[in-house]
MIGU-232079 format. One record per residue (C-alpha): x, y, z; residue in one letter. Coordinates in steps of 0.02 Angstrom, whole numbers, padded with zeros to 5 digits, always signed. Last residue first. Example, Ala and Ser with C-alpha at 12.3 -4.5 7.8 and 13.67 -1.06 7.14 Angstrom:
REM MIGU-232079
+00684-00053+00357s +00615-00225+00390a 
REM end
This chain:
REM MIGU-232079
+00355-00089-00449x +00256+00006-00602x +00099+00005-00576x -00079-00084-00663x -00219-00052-00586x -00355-00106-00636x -00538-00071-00581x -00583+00028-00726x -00416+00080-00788x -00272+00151-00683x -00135+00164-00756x +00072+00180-00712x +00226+00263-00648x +00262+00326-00792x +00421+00420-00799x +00475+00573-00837x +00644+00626-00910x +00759+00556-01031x +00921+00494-01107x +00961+00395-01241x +01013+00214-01246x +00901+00122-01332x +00822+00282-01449x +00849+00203-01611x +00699+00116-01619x +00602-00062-01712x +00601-00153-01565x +00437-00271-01621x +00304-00359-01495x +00278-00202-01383x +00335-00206-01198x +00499-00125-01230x +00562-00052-01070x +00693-00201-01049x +00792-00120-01202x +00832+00047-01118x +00773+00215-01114x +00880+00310-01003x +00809+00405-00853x +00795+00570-00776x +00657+00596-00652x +00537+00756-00671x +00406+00710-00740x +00338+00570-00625x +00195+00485-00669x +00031+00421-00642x -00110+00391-00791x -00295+00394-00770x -00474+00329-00830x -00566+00286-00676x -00754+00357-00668x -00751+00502-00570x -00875+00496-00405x -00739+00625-00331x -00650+00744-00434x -00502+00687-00581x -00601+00721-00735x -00617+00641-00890x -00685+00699-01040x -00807+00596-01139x -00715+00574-01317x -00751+00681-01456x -00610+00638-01544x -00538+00801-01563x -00551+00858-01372x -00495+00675-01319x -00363+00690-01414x -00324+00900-01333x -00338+00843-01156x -00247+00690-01130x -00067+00678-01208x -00054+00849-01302x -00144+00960-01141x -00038+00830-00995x +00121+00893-01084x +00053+01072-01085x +00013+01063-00907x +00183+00973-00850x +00266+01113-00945x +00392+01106-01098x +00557+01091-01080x +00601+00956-01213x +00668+00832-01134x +00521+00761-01060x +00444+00735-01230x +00570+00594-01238x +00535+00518-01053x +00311+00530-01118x +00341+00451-01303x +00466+00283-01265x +00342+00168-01193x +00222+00187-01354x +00372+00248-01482x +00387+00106-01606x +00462+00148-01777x +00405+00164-01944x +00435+00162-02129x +00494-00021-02212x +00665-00046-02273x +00712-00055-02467x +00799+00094-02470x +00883+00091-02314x +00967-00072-02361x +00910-00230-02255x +00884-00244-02085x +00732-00141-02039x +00582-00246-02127x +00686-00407-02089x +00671-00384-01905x +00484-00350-01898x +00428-00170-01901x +00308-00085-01781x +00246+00059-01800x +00187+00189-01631x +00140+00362-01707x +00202+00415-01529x +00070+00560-01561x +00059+00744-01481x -00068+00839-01472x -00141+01034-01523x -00011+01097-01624x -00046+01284-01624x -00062+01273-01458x +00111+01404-01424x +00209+01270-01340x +00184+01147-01466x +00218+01257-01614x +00361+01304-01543x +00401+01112-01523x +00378+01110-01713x +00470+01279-01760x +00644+01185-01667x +00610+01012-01760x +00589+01142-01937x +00741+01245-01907x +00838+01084-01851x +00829+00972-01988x +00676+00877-02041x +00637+00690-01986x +00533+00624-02118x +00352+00612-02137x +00357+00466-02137x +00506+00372-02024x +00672+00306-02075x +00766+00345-01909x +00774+00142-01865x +00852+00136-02020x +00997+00186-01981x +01127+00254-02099x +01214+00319-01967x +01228+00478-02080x +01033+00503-02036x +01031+00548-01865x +01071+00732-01958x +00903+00728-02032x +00858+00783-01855x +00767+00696-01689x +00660+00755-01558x +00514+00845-01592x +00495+00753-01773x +00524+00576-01678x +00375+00633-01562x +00264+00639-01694x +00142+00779-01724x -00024+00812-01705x -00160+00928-01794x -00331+01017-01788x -00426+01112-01903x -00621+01161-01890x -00581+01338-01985x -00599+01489-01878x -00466+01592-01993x -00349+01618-01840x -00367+01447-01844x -00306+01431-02019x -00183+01545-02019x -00092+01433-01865x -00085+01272-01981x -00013+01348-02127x +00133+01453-02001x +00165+01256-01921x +00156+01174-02087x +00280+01310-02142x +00408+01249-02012x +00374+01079-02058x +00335+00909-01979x +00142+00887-01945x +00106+00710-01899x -00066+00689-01966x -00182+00856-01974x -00355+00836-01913x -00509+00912-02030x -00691+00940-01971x -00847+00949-02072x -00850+01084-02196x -00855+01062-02385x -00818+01227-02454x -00685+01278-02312x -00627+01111-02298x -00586+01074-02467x -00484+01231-02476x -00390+01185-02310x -00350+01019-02417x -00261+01096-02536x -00187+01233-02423x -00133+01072-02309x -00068+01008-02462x +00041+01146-02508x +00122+01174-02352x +00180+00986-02352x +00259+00988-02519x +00354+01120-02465x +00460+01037-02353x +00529+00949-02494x +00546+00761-02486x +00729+00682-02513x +00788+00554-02625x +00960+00485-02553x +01126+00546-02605x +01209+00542-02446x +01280+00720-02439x +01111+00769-02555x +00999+00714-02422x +01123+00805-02279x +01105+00958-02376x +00911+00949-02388x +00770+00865-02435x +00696+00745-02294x +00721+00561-02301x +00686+00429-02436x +00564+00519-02560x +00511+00403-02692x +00309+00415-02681x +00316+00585-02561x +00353+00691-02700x +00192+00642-02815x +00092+00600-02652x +00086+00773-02591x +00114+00776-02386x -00008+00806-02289x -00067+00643-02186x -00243+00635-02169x -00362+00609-02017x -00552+00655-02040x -00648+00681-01901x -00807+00631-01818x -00958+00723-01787x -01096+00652-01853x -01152+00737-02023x -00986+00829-02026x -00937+00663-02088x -01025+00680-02245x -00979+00833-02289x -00806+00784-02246x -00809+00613-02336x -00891+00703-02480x -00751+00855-02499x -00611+00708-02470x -00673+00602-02605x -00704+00728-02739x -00531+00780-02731x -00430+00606-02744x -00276+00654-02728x -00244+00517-02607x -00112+00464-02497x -00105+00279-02438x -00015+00327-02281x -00172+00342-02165x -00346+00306-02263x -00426+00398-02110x -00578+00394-02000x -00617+00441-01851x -00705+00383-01664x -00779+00207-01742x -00866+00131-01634x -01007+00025-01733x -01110+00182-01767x -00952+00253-01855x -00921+00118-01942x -01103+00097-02034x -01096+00294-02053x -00902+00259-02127x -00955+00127-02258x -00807+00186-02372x -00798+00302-02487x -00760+00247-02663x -00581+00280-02761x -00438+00312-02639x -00388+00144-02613x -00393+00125-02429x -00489-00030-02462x -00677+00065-02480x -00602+00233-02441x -00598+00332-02285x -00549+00186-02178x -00607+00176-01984x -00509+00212-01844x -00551+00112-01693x -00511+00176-01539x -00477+00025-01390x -00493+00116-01221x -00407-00033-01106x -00476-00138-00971x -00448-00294-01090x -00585-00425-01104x -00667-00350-01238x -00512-00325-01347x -00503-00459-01491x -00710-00419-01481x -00688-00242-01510x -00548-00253-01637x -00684-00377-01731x -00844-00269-01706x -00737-00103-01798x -00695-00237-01940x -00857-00302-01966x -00945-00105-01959x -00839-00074-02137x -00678-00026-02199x -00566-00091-02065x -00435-00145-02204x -00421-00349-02220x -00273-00350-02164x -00239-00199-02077x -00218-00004-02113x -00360+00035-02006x -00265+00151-01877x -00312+00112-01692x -00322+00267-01611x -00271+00227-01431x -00300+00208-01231x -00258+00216-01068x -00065+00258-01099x +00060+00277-00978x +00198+00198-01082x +00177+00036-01004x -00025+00042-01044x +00021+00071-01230x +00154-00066-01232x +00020-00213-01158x -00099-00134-01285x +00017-00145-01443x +00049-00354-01371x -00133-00387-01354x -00185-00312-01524x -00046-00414-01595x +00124-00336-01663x +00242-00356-01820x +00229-00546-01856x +00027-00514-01812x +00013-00409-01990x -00132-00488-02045x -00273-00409-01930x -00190-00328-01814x -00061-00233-01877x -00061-00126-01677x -00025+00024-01784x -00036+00176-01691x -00142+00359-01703x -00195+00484-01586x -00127+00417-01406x -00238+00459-01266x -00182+00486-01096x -00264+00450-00956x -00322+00610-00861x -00188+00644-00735x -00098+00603-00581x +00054+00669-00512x +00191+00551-00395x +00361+00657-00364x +00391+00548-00229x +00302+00391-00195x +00172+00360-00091x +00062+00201-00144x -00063+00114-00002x -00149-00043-00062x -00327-00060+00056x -00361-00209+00169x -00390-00089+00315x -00417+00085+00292x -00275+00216+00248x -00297+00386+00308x -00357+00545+00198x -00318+00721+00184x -00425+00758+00033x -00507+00652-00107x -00632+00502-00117x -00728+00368-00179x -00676+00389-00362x -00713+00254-00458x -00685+00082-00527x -00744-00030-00377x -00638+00075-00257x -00494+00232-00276x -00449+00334-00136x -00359+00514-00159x -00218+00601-00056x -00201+00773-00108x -00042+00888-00190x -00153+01034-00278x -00103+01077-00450x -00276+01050-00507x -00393+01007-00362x -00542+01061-00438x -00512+00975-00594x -00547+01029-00771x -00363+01105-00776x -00313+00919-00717x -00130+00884-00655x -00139+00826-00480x -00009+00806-00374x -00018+00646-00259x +00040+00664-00105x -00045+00471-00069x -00102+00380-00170x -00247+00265-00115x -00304+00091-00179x -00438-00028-00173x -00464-00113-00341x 
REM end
């Protein structure tokens, strides 16, 4: 790759040059040089309006369902729709078939993936088969490439298990990823609990069954140690839970989905099930305390919490149908719309995962390694059907309205923009 952008805004509180509009040359996968610069021969020139640069972004947890699940996405199809959405790479979640559970399954996504320019995250299981019993060979994982682990939606109450996995992660360094919400509402719930939920007579989970599993687990933690990352926060008192305990000093993080900062129960009287996501979407007190949240830091990152569904997952009765829905290309033009700042978009996308992972930062200053995304945030759009990269189009947002978009990645020595 030879390139150079041209008035090019960066967006890198690391960087020297953050907030400054610069020209910057890219060749052989790095950095070769930044300022007022000219174009040499044989080199790809790209000025475009609006153009900013930052760290690639980093999306906490998808589902890419391979192993097992390949009828819902492939490895090669999740990464195509990560890269489109601005992404440079992901937290792979485990939940596959077999479960990533041991060092095999870490060495297989890495060989699937080797010959993709692409930061590939494993995610390795808590529990020996995500069943909540026997810890899982997460030292062997770990070593393998493994960044975190988590048993994902198979919620456990299992109390032992979560104060050794985090004394024995704390060992190393990586975190664990849980989703809190109590399993004994969660099990039935269909949507969140509330007027609409009794309107339609569906099942609803209580906010307050998320409150009171972080405080479960926030006990753990404090005897235990080791460091704890929230899945998917979704409540208003999630939000006041989460902010006590870093006030407290407590080794707490948390994301949340960009369905819960943009959508209400409300979507709900469509009956579609497109909207039928876990942890619910809440009504507007708790969507409007989230992207507070957001703003203020308590919420360190946001997720896409990208899940794809196959055809006959979605169509059937709202019951029966499967949780999830893709958001990869969909994440940055939503969070758009929310008002928040280029900076603080740029902190939930790039700065804060790679902060909780423990991922080598990236930096945009000369000699830099390349590992960024381009984009425009400030261009109104509509999400439409031909922006779907992934192998499933399991959303409700065709149609609707939003602002930023990717321009592209760069990778290595790819380059991979948006004509």
């Amino acid at each position: 790759m030879n390139l150079l952008l041209q008035q090019v805004r960066v967006v890198d509180p690391s960087s020297s040059h953050h907030q400054q509009t610069v020209d910057i040359r890219f060749s052989e996968g790095k950095i070769v040089g930044i300022g007022s610069l000219k174009p040499e021969v044989g080199e790809e020139v790209l000025l475009r309006e609006g153009l900013h640069i930052s760290p690639g972004w980093i999306d906490m947890h998808v589902d890419f369902s391979d192993p097992g699940f390949e009828d819902r996405e492939t490895l090669d199809s999740g990464i195509h729709a990560a890269m489109k959405g601005g992404f440079t790479g992901a937290v792979v979640l485990p939940g596959t078939k077999p479960v990533v559970d041991g060092k095999s399954g870490v060495e297989y996504l890495f060989r699937a993936a080797r010959d993709v320019e692409f930061q590939l995250l494993p995610a390795g299981a808590i529990s020996r088969g995500m069943e909540g019993k026997e810890m899982a060979e997460m030292y062997d994982m770990f070593r393998a490439g493994a960044v975190c682990f988590t048993d994902d939606l198979r919620l456990s109450h299992n109390t032992e298990l979560l104060k050794l996995s985090l004394q024995y992660t704390s060992n190393f360094g990586a975190p664990l990823m849980t989703y809190p919400q109590d399993r004994s509402f969660s099990q039935s719930a269909q949507m969140h609990e509330g007027p609409v939920s009794t309107r339609l007579g569906m099942q609803g989970l209580p906010s307050f069954s998320e409150a009171m599993e972080m405080e479960r687990q926030l006990h753990i933690l404090r005897y235990a140690g080791g460091h704890l990352h929230f899945m998917g926060i979704s409540t208003k008192e999630g939000v006041e839970v989460l902010a006590r305990a870093k006030e407290e000093g407590l080794s707490v993080s948390a994301d949340v989905h960009i369905s819960n900062l943009i959508s209400t129960d409300e979507q709900l009287y469509s009956y579609d099930t497109n909207y039928k996501v876990f942890p619910p979407l809440r009504d507007e007190l708790h969507r409007s305390s989230l992207v507070s949240g957001l703003r203020s830091g308590v919420i360190d990152a946001v997720s896409s919490n990208h899940r794809p569904c196959t055809i006959e997952e979605k169509d059937c009765e709202f019951a029966l149908a499967r949780h999830g829905m893709i958001g990869l290309e969909s994440c940055f033009g939503l969070l758009g719309t929310l008002g928040l700042s280029v900076d603080d978009m740029v902190h939930a996308l790039a700065i804060a995962p790679r902060s909780i992972l423990n991922i080598a930062s990236v930096v945009v200053e000369d000699g830099a390694e390349v590992d960024f995304t381009l984009f425009d945030p400030f261009i109104d759009s509509e999400f439409r059907l031909s922006d779907i990269h992934s192998k499933s189009r399991n959303t409700p947002y065709i149609g609707v309205r939003t602002k930023g978009e990717v321009h592209g990645v760069l990778i290595g020595d790819l380059a991979l923009i948006r004509q």
